[in-house]
N, C-alpha and C positions, 0 to 999 in steps of 0.2 A: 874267438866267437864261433858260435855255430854254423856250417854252413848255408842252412833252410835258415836260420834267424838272419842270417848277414841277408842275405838274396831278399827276404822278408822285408829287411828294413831300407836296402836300394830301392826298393818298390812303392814304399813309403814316400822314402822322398823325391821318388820322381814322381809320386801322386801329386804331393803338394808344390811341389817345383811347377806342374801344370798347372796348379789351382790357383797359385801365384802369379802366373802369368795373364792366366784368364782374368784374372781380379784386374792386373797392371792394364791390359786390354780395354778391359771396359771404363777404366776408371781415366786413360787416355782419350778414347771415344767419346768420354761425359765433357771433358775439357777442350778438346780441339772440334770436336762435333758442333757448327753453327746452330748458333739459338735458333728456337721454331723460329718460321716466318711472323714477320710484325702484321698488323691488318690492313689488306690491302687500302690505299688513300685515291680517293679522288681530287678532283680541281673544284675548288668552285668560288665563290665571291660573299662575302663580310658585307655587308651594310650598317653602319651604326646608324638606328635612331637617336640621335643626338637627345630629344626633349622625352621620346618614349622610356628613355634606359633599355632598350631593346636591341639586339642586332638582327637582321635578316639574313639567311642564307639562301644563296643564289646561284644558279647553273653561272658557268664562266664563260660559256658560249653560247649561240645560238640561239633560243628564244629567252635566255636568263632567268628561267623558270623559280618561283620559290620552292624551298626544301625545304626548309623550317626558321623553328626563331626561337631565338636564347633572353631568358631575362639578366639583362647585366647587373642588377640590383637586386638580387637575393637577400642581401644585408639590409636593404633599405631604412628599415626601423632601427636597426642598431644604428649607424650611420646617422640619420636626423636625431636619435637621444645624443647620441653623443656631442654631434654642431650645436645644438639647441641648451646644451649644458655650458658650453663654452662660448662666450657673450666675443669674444674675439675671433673665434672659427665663423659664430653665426652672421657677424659682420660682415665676415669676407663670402659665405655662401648667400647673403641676399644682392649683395655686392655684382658676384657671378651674375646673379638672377636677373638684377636691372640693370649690369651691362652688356656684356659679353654673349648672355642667353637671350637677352631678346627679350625679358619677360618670364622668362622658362629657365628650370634648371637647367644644368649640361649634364646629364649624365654616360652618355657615352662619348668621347673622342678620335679614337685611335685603336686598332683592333691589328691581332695576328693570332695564325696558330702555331703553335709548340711543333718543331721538327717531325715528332711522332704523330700529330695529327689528335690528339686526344684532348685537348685545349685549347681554350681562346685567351688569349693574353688584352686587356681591355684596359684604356686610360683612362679614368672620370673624374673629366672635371671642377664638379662642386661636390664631389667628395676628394678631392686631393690626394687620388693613388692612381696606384697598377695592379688590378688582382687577375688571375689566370682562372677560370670557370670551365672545371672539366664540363668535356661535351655532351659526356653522355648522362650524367646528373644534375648537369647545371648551379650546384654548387661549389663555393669558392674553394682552392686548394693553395691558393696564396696570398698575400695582399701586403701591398708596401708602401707607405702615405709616404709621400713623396715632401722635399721641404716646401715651407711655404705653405700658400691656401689651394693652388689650382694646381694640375696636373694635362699637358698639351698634348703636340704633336709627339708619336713614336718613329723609330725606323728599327728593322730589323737587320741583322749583320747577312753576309750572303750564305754564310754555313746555317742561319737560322738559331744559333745558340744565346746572343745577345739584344736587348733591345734597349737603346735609347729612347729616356722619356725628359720633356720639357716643363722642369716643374718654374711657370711663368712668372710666379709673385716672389720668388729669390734669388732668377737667374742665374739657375742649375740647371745642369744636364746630367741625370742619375743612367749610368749604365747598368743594368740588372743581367742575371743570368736567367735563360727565360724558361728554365724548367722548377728553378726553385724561386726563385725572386730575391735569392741575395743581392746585394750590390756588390758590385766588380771595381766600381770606381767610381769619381764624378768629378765635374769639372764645371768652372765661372762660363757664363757668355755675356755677351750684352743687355741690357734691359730687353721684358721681357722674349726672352727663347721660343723659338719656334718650329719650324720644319727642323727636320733632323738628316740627313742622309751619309749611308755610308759609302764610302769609297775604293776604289784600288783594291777592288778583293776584299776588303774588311776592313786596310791598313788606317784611314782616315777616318774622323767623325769631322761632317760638315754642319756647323748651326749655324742658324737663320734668326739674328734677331729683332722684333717688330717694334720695339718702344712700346709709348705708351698709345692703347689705343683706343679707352675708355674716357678721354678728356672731346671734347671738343674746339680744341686751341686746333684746329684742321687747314688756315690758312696757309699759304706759305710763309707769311713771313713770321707765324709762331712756329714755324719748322720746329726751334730750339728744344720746345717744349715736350717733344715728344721723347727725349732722352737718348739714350746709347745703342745707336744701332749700328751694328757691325756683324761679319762673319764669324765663328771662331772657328779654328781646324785644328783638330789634335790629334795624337794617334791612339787609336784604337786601344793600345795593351794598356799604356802608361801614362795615359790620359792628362799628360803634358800638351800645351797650348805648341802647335807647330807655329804657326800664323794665322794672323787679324785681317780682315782685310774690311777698309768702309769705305764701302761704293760713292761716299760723297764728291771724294776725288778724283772715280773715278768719271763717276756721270759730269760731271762739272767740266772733266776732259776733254769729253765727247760734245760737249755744249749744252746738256740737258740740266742744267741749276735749277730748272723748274720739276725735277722729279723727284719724289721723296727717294731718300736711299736704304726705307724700312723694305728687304726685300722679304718677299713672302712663299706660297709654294714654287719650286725650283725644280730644275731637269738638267742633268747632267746627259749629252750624249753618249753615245756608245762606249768609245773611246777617251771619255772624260777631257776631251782637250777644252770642249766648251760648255759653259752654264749656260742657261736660260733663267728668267727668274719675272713674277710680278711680282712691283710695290705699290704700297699705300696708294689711294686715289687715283690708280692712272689702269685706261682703259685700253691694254697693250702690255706686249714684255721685253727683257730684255736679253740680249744677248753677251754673254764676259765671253773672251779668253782666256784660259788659265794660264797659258804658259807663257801670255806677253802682258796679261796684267793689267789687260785694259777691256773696256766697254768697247765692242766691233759693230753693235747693230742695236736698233730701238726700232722696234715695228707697234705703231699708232693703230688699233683697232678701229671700227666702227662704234659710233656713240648712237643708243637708243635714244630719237627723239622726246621720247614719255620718258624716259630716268631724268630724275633730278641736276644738277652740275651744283647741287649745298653738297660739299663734302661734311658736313654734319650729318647728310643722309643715311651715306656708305654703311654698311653692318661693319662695325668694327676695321672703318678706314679700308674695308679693301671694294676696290668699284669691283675688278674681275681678280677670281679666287681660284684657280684650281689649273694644272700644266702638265699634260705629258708629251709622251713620245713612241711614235711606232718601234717598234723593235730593231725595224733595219736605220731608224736615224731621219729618215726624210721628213716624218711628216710631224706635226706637233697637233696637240690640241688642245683648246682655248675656252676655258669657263667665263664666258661672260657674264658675272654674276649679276651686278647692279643693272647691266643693261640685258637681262635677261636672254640670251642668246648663249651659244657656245658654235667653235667653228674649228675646221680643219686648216692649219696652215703648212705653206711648202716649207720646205727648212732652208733650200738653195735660194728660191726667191723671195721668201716672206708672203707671196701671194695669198691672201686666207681663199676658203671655200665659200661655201650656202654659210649664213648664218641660220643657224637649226634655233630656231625659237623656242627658249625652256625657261624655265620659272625658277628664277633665283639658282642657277646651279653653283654648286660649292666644292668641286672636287673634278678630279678628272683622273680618272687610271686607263690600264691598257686588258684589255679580254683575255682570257689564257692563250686561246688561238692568234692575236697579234693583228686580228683582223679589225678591229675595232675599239672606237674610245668608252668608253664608261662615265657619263655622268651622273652626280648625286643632286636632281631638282629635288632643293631644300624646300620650294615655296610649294611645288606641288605633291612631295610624298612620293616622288618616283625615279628613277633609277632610268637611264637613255642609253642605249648606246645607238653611234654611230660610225658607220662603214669609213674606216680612211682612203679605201681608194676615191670614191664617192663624195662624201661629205657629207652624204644624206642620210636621215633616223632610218635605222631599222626598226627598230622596237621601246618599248618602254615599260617596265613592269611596277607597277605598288610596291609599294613599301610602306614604312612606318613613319611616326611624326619627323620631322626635322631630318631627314638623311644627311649625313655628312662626309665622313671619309668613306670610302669605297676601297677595300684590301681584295689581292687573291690570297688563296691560302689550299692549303691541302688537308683534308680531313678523312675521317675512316668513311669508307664505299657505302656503308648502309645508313649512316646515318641519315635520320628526319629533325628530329629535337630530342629532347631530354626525356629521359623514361619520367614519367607520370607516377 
């Protein structure tokens, strides 16, 4: 070969021997280089209007200011052709209507956002699903009818990727995936399911089941009649029944034969060694042990002189409905629903607080900041919290018809509502 051609063609390829690299370079950069940043998420609080089909959104501290509001029912028309076609669906959604609603559809229940903040994941149930409602369109991007007519209580796993939904009329618990709404799994509980909680990092699903709560058989001695109330606990992957557990035996232990053993919303401590939990009819909660398997403690509320004592009264059997817990364990708080009150209690003494006068409240959560409890007064349309050191309201803001679960959640920083 020549020598200027040989020299020529070394130069060649160490041209592209560079251009090779450069490409390898950038094409490494495109792969190991982290994705842009996601959009920055705020804190703030879910209100579902229960009978509106609405949700409120809500600062998570401080004055709980509104920020906007989501229609959970975009479908609505399609949704009633369709019940109104089916002489069997329409059955069980008047059904909803005149028991469980009050009068009034249910169309929202249970509410979360999607890890990335871009979704609300919403129960509804007299439409018997789960659909996720992007946030910034407000319409539907999922929807999974759930078995059965109604669709419950939710809980979300602590990664935020799963959410348990209680579908009440088959006594199933559907675990979905919460970005696409596959099911992952599901699994039997007792007549009808209810509160949901997860466990131990994710490891457990804890359900809560209430019987039946739409009869009037409310005495104690048609106890019978209310059906199969029990715990169920599975684990989380393989959604295999770990253990049952029915508080019949247990409260019967303790001496209490007179309390139903339909438990209803529930509070695990910190450290999960203890439940908390109200049932059916009784104005007070109670206290399990997990790891000795028994009922430790029953703390007796105060009874509103003006509430009724006809448990035919109760909305759907529960006199008080709603239970949390400060963050650090001590303090509890206490929806006094029927007797229209809600109160701070010690968790070492049982001691309650001020009973804070509110109108039918139905839920109780915890503030992003940990400072205070969050109640949903269904009877007057507005949202409470109160200071736990205290015991006393700070504030109270409007809301929408029927307020009922109260969520936090994380959402993108700028959002108001749904672009128009």
């Amino acid at each position: 070969m020549h020598p200027a051609r040989k020299a020529s063609g070394s130069a060649l390829t160490r041209r592209r021997l560079t251009h090779a690299v450069a490409a390898a370079a950038v094409l490494t950069a495109c792969v190991t280089a982290p994705a842009a940043s996601a959009a920055p998420l705020r804190e703030v609080m879910f209100v579902g209007n229960n009978w509106d089909g609405t949700a409120d959104v809500i600062k998570s501290t401080g004055d709980f200011a509104k920020i906007g509001r989501l229609n959970v029912i975009p479908d609505k028309d399609a949704r009633l052709t369709e019940i109104y076609l089916n002489p069997i669906k329409l059955a069980f959604f008047l059904g909803i209507r005149s028991g469980p609603g009050e009068g009034h559809d249910q169309f929202v229940d249970d509410m979360y956002a999607t890890p990335d903040g871009t979704a609300m994941v919403v129960s509804r149930p007299s439409f018997a699903d789960v659909v996720s409602l992007d946030l910034a369109t407000g319409q539907i991007k999922w929807r999974f009818p759930v078995s059965g007519f109604r669709s419950d209580h939710m809980a979300v796993s602590p990664d935020g990727t799963k959410i348990a939904v209680s579908a009440s009329t088959s006594n199933t618990v559907h675990v979905l995936d919460i970005n696409t709404g596959r099911q992952l799994g599901s699994f039997k509980a007792g007549d009808k399911p209810h509160e949901n909680v997860f466990t131990n990092g994710g490891r457990y699903i804890w359900n809560m089941s209430i019987g039946e709560v739409n009869n009037n058989f409310d005495a104690p001695w048609q106890d019978f009649m209310k059906g199969d109330r029990h715990i169920t606990v599975v684990d989380a992957n393989t959604f295999q029944i770990v253990r049952t557990i029915d508080m019949r035996a247990r409260l019967d232990a303790f001496g209490r034969k007179d309390l139903s053993n339909a438990v209803r919303p529930a509070m695990f401590s910190p450290d999960f060694s203890k439940l908390y939990f109200q049932v059916s009819f009784f104005n007070g909660f109670v206290e399990y042990d997990v790891a000795t398997d028994k009922v430790t403690r029953v703390k007796t509320l105060p009874k509103n002189p003006n509430t009724s004592d006809d448990r035919t009264t109760f909305v759907n059997d529960s006199r008080h409905h709603g239970l949390s817990m400060s963050p650090d364990g001590s303090k509890l708080c206490v929806a006094g629903t029927m007797d229209d009150y809600a109160t701070i209690v010690d968790r070492g003494t049982l001691q309650e607080g001020p009973l804070v006068t509110a109108s039918k409240p139905y839920w109780a959560t915890v503030s992003g900041d940990g400072r205070a409890c969050v109640i949903s007064e269904s009877g007057s349309d507005q949202v409470t919290a109160i200071d736990f050191g205290t015991g006393q309201k700070t504030v109270s803001v409007p809301v929408g018809d029927h307020p009922q679960r109260v969520r936090i959640a994380r959402i993108s920083a700028g959002w108001t509502g749904p672009a128009r």
